[in-house]
N, C-alpha and C positions, 0 to 999 in steps of 0.2 A: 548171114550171121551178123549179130550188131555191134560196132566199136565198144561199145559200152556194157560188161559185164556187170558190176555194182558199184554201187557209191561205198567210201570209204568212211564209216561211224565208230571213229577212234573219239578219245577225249582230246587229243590234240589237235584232231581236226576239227572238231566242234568248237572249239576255241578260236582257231584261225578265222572258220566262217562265221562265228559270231561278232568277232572285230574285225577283221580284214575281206569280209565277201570273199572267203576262199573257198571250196570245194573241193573235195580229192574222186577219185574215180580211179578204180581198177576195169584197165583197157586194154584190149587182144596188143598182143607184143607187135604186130606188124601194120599197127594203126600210126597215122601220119600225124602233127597237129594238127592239120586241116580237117582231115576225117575227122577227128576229133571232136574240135570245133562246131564243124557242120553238125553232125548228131545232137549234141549238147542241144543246141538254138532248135534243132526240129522236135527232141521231146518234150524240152521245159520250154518251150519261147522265152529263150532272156537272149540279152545280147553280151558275148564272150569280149573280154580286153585282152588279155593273155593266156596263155598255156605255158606250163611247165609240164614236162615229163622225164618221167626216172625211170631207168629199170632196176629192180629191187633181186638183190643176188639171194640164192639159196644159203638156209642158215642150216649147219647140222642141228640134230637132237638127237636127245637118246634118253633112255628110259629103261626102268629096273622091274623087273619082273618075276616072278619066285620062279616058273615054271620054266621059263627061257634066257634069264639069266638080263643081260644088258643087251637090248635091241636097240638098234641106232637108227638112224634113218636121216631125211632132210626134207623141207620144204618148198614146195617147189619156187622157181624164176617166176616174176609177172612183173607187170608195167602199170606206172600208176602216173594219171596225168593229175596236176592239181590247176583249181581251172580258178579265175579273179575273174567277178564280172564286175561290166560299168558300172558306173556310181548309178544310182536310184532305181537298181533291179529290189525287186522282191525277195524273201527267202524262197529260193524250190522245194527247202524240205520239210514243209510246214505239211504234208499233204499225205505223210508218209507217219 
């Protein structure tokens, strides 16, 4: 199974990576920096400077509905690393 579930394509993150070479990435919860790290450089070849990672809490929701009334629920825990590379990498996600 691979550390690396999806890249994160928010407006804020697009932002970040556009002036700051930042990347986000939603990553299995029991993935280290290193693991991390290492993937990152083996799919895209760039060379990583740091790692951030967050684990991101479940938010409730809820929702109205004629036939069942107010259903509520939440969404689930996940872990998201935001990843800076070296100065004079490429963009990775020109490809995508």
């Amino acid at each position: 199974m691979s550390v690396l579930k999806k890249p994160l394509i928010t407006e804020k993150q697009t932002t970040a990576s556009d002036k700051l070479g930042r990347f986000g990435f939603v990553v299995d919860r029991n993935a280290s920096k290193s693991e991390i790290k290492a993937e990152i450089e083996k799919v895209y070849g760039v060379e990583v400077a740091t790692i951030n990672t967050m684990v991101m809490a479940a938010k409730a929701k809820q929702k109205y509905s004629k036939t069942a009334g107010f259903v509520s629920g939440r969404n689930p825990i996940y872990k998201k690393a935001i990843v800076t590379l070296k100065s004079g990498q490429i963009d990775f996600f020109e490809n995508i």
